[in-house]
C-alpha positions as CSV (number, residue, x, y, z in Angstrom):
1,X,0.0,0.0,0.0
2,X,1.3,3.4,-1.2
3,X,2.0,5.7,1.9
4,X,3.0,9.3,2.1
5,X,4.3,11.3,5.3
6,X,2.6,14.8,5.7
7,X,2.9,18.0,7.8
8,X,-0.1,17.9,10.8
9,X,-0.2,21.7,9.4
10,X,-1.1,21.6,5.5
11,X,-3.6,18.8,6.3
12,X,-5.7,20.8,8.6
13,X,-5.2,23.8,6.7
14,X,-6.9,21.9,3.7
15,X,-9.6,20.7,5.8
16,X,-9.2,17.1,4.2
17,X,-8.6,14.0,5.9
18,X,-9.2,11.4,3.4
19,X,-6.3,9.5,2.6
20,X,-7.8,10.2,-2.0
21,X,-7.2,13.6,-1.4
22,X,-3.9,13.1,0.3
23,X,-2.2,11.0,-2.2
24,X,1.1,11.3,-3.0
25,X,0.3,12.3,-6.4
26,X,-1.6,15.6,-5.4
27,X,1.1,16.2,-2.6
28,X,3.9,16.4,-4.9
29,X,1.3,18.5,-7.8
30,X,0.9,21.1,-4.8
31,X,4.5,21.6,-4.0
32,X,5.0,22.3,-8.0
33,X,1.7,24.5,-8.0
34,X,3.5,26.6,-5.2
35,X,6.4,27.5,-7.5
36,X,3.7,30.1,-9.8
37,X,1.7,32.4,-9.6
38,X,-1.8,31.7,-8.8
39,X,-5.1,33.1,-7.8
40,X,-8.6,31.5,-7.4
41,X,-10.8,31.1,-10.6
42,X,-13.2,33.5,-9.0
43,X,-10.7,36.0,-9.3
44,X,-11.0,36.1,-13.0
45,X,-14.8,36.1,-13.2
46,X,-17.4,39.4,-13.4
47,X,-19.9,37.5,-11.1
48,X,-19.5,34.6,-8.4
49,X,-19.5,31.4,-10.1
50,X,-22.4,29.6,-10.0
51,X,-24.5,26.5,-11.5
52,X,-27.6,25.6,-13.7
53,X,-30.5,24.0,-12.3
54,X,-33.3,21.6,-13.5
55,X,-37.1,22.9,-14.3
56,X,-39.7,21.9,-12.1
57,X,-42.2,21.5,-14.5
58,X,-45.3,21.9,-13.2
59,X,-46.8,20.3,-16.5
60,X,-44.3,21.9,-18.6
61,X,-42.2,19.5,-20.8
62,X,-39.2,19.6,-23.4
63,X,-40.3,21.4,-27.1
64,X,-38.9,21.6,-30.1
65,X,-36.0,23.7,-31.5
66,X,-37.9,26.5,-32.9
67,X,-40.4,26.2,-29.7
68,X,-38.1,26.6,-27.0
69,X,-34.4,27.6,-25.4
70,X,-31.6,25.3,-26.3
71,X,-30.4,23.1,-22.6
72,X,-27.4,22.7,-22.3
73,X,-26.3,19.6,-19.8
74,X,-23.3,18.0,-18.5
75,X,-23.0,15.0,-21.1
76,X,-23.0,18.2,-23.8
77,X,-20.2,20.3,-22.7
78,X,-17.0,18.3,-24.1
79,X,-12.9,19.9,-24.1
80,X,-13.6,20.4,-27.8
81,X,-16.4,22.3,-27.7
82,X,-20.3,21.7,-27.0
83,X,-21.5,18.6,-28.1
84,X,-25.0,19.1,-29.5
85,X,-25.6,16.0,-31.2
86,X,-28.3,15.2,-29.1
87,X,-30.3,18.7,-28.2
88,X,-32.6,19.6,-25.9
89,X,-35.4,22.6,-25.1
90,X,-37.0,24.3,-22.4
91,X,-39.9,26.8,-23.3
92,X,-39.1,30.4,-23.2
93,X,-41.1,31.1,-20.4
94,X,-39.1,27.9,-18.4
95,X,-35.5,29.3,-19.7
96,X,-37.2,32.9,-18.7
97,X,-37.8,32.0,-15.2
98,X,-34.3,29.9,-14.5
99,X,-32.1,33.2,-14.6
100,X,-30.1,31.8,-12.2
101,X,-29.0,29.3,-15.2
102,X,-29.1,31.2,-18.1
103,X,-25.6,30.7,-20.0
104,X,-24.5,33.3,-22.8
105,X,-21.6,33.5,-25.3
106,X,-18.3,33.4,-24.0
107,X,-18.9,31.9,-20.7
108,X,-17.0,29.2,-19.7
109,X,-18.7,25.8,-18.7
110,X,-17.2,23.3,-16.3
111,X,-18.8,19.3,-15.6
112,X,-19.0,18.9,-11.9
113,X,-21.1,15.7,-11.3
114,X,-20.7,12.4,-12.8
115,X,-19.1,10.5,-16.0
116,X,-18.2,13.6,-17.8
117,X,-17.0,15.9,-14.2
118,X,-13.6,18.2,-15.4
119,X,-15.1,18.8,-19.0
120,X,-14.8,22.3,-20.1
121,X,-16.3,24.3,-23.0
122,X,-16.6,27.9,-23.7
123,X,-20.2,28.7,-25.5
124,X,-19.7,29.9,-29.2
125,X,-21.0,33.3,-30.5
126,X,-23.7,31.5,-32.2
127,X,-25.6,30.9,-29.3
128,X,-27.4,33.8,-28.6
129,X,-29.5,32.4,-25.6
130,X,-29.1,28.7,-23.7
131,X,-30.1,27.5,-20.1
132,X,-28.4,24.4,-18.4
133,X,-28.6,22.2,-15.6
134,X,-27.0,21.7,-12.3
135,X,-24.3,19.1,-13.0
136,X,-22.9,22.3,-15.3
137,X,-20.8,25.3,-13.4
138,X,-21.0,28.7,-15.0
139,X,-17.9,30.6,-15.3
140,X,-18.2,34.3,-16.7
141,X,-14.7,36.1,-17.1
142,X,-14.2,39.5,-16.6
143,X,-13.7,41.6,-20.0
144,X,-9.7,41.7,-19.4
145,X,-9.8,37.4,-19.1
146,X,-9.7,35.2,-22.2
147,X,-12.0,32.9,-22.2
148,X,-10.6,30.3,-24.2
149,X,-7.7,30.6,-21.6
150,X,-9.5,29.9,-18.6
151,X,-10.5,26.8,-20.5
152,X,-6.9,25.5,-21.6
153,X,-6.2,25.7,-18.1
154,X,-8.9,24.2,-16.8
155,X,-8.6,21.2,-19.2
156,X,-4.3,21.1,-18.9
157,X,-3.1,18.6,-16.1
158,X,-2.8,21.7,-13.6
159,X,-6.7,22.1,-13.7
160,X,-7.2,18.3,-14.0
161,X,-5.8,17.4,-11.1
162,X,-6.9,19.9,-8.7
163,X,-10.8,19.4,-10.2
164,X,-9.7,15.3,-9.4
165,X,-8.2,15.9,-6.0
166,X,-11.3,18.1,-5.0
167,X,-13.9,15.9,-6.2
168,X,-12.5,12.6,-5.6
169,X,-13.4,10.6,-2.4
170,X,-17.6,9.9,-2.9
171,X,-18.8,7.2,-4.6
172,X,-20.5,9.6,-7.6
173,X,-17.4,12.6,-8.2
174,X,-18.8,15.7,-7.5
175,X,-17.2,19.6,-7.2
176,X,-19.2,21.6,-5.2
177,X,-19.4,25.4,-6.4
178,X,-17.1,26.5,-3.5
179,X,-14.5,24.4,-4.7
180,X,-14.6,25.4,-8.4
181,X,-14.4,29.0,-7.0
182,X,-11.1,28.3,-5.0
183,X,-9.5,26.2,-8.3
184,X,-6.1,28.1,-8.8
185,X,-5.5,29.7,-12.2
186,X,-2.5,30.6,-13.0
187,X,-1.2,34.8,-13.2
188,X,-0.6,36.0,-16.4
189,X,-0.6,38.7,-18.9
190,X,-3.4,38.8,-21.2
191,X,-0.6,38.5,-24.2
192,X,0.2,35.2,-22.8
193,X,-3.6,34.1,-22.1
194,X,-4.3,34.8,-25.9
195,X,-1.0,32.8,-26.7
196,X,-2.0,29.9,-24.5
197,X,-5.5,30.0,-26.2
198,X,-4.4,30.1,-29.8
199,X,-1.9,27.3,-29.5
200,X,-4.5,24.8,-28.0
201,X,-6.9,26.4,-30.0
202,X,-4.9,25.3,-33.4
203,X,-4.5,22.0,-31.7
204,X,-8.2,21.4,-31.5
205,X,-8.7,22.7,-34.7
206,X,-5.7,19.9,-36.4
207,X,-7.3,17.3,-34.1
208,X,-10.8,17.8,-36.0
209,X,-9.7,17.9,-39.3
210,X,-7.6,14.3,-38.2
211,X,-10.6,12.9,-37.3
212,X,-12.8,13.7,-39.9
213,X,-10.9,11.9,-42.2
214,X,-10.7,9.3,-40.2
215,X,-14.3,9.4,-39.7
216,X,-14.7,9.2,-43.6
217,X,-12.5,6.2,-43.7
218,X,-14.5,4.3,-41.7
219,X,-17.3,5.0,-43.1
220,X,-15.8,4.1,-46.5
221,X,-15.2,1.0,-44.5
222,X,-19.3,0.6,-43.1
223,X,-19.8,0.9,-47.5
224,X,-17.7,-1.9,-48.3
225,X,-19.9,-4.9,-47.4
226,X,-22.5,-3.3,-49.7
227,X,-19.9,-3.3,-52.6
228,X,-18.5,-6.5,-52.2
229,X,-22.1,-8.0,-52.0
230,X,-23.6,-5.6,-54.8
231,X,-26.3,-4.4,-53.3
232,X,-27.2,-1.0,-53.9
233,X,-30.2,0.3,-51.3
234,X,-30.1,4.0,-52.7
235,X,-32.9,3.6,-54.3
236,X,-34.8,2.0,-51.5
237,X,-36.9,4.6,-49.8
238,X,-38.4,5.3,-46.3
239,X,-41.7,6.4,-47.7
240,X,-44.1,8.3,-45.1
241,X,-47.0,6.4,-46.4
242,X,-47.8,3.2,-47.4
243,X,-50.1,-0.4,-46.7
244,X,-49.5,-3.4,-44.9
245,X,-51.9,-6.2,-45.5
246,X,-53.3,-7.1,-41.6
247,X,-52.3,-10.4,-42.2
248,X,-49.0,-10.0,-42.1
249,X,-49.8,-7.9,-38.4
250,X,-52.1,-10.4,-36.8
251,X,-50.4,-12.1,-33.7
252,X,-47.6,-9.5,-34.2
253,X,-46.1,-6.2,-33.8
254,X,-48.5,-3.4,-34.9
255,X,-45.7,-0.4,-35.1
256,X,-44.3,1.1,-38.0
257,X,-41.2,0.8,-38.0
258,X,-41.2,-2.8,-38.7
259,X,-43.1,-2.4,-41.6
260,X,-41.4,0.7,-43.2
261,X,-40.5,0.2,-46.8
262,X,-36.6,1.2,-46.6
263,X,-36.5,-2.2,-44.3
264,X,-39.2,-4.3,-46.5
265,X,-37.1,-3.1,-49.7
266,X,-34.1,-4.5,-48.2
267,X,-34.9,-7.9,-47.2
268,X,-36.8,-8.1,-50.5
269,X,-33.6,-7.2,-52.0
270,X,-31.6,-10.1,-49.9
271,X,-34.1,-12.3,-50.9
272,X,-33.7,-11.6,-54.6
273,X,-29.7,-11.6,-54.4
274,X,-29.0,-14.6,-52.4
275,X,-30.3,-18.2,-52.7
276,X,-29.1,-18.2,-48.8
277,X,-30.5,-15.7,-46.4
278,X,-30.3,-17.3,-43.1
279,X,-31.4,-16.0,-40.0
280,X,-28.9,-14.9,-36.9
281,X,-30.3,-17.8,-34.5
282,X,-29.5,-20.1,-37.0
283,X,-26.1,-19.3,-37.3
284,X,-25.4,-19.2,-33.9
285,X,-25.3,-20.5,-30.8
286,X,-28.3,-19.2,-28.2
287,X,-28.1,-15.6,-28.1
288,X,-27.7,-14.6,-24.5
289,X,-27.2,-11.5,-22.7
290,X,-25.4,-10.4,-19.3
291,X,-26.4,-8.9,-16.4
292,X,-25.6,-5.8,-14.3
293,X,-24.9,-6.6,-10.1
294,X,-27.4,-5.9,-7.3
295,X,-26.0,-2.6,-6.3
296,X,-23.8,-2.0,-9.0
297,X,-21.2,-3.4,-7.0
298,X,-17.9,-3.4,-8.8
299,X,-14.3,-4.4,-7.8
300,X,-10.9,-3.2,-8.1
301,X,-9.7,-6.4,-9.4
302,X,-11.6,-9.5,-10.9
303,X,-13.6,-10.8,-13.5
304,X,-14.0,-8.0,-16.5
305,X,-17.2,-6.4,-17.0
306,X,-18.0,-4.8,-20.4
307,X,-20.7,-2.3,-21.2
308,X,-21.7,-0.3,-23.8
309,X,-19.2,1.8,-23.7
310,X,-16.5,-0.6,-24.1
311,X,-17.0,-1.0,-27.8
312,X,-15.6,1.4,-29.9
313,X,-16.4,2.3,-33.5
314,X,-13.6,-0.1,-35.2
315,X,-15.4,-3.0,-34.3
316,X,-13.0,-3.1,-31.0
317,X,-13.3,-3.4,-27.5
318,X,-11.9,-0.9,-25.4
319,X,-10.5,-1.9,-22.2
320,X,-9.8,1.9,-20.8
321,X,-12.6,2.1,-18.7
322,X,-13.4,-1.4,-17.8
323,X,-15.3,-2.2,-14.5
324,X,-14.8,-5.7,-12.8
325,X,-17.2,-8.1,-10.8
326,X,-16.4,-10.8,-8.7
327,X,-15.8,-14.6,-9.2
328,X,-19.1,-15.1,-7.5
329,X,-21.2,-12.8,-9.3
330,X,-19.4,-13.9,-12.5
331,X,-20.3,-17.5,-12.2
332,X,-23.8,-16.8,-11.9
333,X,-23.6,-15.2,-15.6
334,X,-21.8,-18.7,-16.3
335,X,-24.1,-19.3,-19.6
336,X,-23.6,-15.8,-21.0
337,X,-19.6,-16.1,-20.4
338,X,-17.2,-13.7,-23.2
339,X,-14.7,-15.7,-25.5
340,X,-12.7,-14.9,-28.0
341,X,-14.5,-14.4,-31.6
342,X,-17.7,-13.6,-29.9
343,X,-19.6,-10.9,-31.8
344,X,-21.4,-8.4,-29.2
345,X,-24.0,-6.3,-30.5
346,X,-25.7,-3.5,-28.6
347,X,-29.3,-3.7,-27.6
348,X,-30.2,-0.9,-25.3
349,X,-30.0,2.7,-25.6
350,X,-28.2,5.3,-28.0
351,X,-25.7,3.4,-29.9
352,X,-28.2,0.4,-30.5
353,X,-26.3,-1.7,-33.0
354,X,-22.8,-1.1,-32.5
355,X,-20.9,-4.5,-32.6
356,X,-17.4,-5.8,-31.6
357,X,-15.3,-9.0,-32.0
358,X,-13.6,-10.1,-29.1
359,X,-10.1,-10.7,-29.6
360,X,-7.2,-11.4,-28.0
361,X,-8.7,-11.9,-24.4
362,X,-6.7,-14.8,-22.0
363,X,-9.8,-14.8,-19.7
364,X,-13.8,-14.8,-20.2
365,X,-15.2,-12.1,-19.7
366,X,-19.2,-11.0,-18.7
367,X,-21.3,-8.3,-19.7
368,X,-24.4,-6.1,-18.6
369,X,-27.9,-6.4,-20.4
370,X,-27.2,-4.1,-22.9
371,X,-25.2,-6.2,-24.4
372,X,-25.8,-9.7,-26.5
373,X,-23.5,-12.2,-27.6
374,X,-23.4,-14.1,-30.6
375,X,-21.1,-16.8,-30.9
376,X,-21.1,-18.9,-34.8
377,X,-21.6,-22.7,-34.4
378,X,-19.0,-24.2,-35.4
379,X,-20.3,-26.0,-38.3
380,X,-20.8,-22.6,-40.2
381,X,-18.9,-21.3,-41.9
382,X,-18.9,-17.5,-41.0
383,X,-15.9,-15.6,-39.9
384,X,-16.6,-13.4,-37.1
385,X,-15.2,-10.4,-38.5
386,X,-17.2,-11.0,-41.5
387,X,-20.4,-11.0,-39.4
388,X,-19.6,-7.8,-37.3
389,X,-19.0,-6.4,-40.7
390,X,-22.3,-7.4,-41.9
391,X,-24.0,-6.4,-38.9
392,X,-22.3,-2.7,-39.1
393,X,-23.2,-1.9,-42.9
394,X,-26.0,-0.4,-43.6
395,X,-27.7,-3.9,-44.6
396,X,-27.6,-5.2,-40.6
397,X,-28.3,-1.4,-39.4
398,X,-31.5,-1.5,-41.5
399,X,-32.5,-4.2,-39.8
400,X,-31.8,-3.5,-36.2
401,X,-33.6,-0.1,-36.4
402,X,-37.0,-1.7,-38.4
403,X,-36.9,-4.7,-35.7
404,X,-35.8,-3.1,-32.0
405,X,-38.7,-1.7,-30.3
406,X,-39.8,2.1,-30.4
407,X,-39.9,2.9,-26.8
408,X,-38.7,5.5,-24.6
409,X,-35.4,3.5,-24.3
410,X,-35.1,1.8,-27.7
411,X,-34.1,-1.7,-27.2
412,X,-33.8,-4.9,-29.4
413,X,-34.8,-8.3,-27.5
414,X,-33.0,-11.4,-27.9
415,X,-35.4,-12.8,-29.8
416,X,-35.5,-10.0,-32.7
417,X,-31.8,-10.4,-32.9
418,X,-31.8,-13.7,-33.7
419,X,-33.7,-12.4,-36.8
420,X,-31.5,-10.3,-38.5
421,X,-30.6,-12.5,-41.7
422,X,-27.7,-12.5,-42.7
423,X,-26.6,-14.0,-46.7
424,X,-24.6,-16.5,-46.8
425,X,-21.1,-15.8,-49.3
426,X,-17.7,-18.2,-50.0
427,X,-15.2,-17.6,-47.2
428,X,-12.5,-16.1,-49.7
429,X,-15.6,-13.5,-50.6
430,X,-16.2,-13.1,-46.6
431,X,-12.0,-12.5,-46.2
432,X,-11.5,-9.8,-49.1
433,X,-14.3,-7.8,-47.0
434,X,-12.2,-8.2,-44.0
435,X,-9.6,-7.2,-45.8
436,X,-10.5,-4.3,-47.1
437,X,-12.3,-3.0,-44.0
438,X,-9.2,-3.7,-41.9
439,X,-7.0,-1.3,-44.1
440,X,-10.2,1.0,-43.9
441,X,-9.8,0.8,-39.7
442,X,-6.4,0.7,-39.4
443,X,-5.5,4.0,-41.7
444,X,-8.7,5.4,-39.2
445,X,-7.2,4.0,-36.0
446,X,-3.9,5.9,-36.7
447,X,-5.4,9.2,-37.6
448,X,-7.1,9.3,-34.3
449,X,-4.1,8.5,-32.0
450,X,-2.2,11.3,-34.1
451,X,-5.5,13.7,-33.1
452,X,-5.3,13.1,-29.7
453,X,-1.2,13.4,-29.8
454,X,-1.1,16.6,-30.9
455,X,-3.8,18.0,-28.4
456,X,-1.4,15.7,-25.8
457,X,1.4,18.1,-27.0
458,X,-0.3,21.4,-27.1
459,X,-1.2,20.9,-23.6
460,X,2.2,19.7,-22.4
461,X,3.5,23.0,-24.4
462,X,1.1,25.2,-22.3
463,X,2.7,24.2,-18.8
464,X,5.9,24.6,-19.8
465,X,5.1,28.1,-20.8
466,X,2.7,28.6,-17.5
467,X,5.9,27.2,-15.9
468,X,8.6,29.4,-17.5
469,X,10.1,26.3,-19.4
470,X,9.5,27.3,-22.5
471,X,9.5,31.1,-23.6
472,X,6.7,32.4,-24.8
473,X,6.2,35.0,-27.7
474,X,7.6,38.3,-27.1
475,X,4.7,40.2,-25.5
């Protein structure tokens, strides 16, 4: 066990006693902290910091854009900016009566609770009004502060780890306005601020354009099953109105989306193409699913525990931020047990349909709900990759968006997985498509590391300059 010897003095001067906030790590960070010149974020702010807040309705509810005030929450605010891929609205006369948590350009907004806590983002001049909730700090500089400063600092390792050592310690991370106010921002001239700014600024901006190439890649790889198998599905069409004869719904499903013509034009398509269209559960063994523990009680060490977010989008899994269960809890998931060349397939939630094959594991692993596995009998002949290939195209996405159900949630049972049919090519067909996509991935997979490199540099560059390492531009 790690052990560090402190001074009686600095501990009760911080007020902490818990051995996370006392770590060596954050001992040593202080000591180099000491050697600058700091002063507490609220220092460089017009108004005391404070936080958004959630509506009480009162039979209000969420509109639409052109209805209501764009709300802003934690999962939106991102280091490279606000993520508004998925948006939400308040009505005016909500956003009107939440002052407290109105947001405007050029403020500064800091994560404080939960997955995403230490995320910062400064709202863009295009946003002329926006509310937010209370897992979202509000940080308004004063005229003389760069914004866009504040935020390279906050997001550089010497804001890191003082928003880490203050919110560590609970069992859900959380900064508490007090402490964002007291986070210590280093002194410097404005020339510098607008120095720090533009050189993570052009770091952000190279890491984008890396990534939208790499993003085209892969989807040039998501387009190659289609080529390989010749099927072109341009020209089927989601119409917005059409029959179904009520045979075909009696004893059945009786929404839309099963029935839509982009999804009926497709397997009509399949069934034109191949003389073998086989159905997932045929190819497989049963389809199974995990489980999450009573209590959502995780260890340190044990038996790995995938979710959702452990697949990526190169048909990987990522092991970053990878919970583990115990033996015990493990070995009552015995039948839905992770092996190698196991295809898991998303089935819950936001990214319903994503799929991995796992490779290159030395022990089983077990998943939550959310995910299924698929593991090919062995007297098929279907290569994995292959499949997860399939499954990602456009052909298996069709599918697993006309046959999961349209809830609040959507979700896709076991049942409807085993569904998805799936044609049946040679093997040396099934390996050029691997092929192919795995140049497609692997160009993709380098473009991202070189993205998140140079934003890794940029940020190392900015300390040295905060620390007088590196000289800065003439001012």
């Amino acid at each position: 066990m790690e052990s560090v010897l402190l001074n009686i003095k600095d501990i009760v001067s911080s007020g902490r006693w818990d051995y996370d906030y006392n770590q060596v790590k954050y001992v040593d960070f202080e000591r180099k902290l000491q050697s600058i010149e700091t002063e507490p974020l609220q220092i460089f702010c017009k108004q005391s910091i404070t936080k958004g807040e959630t509506p009480l309705w009162k039979g209000d509810k969420y509109v639409t854009e052109t209805e209501g005030v764009l709300f802003i929450r934690s999962e939106n605010v991102r280091e490279y900016g606000l993520d508004l891929s998925s948006k939400t609205f308040v009505p005016t006369h909500v956003h009107e009566r939440m002052q407290r948590s109105q947001v405007q350009a050029g403020d500064v907004l800091l994560a404080i609770v939960g997955a995403t806590i230490g995320q910062v983002a400064v709202v863009p001049d295009d946003i002329e009004a926006a509310n937010c909730n209370q897992a979202v700090a509000i940080i308004r500089p004063r005229e003389d502060v760069n914004p866009y400063y504040l935020r390279a600092i906050l997001q550089s390792t010497l804001g890191q780890t003082q928003i880490h050592r203050l919110s560590g310690g609970t069992a859900r991370p959380n900064l508490d306005l007090w402490e964002a106010r007291i986070l210590r921002i280093p002194a410097v001239s404005k020339s510098l601020q607008d120095q720090i700014a533009q050189v993570m600024q052009e770091a952000y901006g190279k890491r984008k354009e890396k990534l939208e190439r790499a993003q085209n890649l892969l989807h040039c790889a998501s387009e190659v099953v289609l080529e390989e198998l010749d099927l072109e599905i341009s020209q089927l069409k989601d119409e917005k109105h059409f029959t179904v004869s009520i045979g075909k719904m009696l004893g059945g499903r009786f929404d839309l989306d099963l029935y839509n013509t982009r999804y009926t034009g497709l397997i009509s398509l399949l069934q034109n193409k191949f003389s073998t269209l086989t159905p997932l559960k045929s190819l497989s063994q049963k389809i199974t699913s995990g489980a999450t523990p009573l209590g959502s009680k995780y260890s340190e060490v044990g038996i790995p525990f995938l979710r959702v977010q452990n697949l990526n989008d190169m048909g990987d899994i990522n092991f970053n931020d990878c919970l583990f269960v115990s033996e015990e809890f493990a070995k009552t998931l015995k039948r839905s047990m992770i092996k190698n060349n196991d295809i898991l397939l998303v089935i819950v939630g936001a990214t319903i349909g994503k799929t991995a094959v796992v490779k290159d594991i030395e022990t089983p692993l077990v998943t939550n709900q959310a995910l299924a596995r698929i593991r090919i009998r062995e007297d098929v002949d279907l290569l994995p990759d292959f499949l997860q290939a399939f499954l990602s195209s456009p052909a298996g996405q069709i599918q697993i968006s006309a046959l999961k159900r349209p809830v609040a949630q959507g979700n896709l049972s076991l049942t409807e997985t085993g569904q998805i049919l799936v044609p049946m090519i040679p093997i040396d067909q099934q390996q050029e498509v691997i092929k192919r996509i795995h140049a497609y991935r692997t160009e993709a997979k380098s473009l991202k590391a070189e993205a998140e490199a140079v934003v890794a540099k940029a940020k190392a560059r900015v300390e040295r300059m905060i620390l007088g390492e590196e000289v800065a531009d003439s001012e």
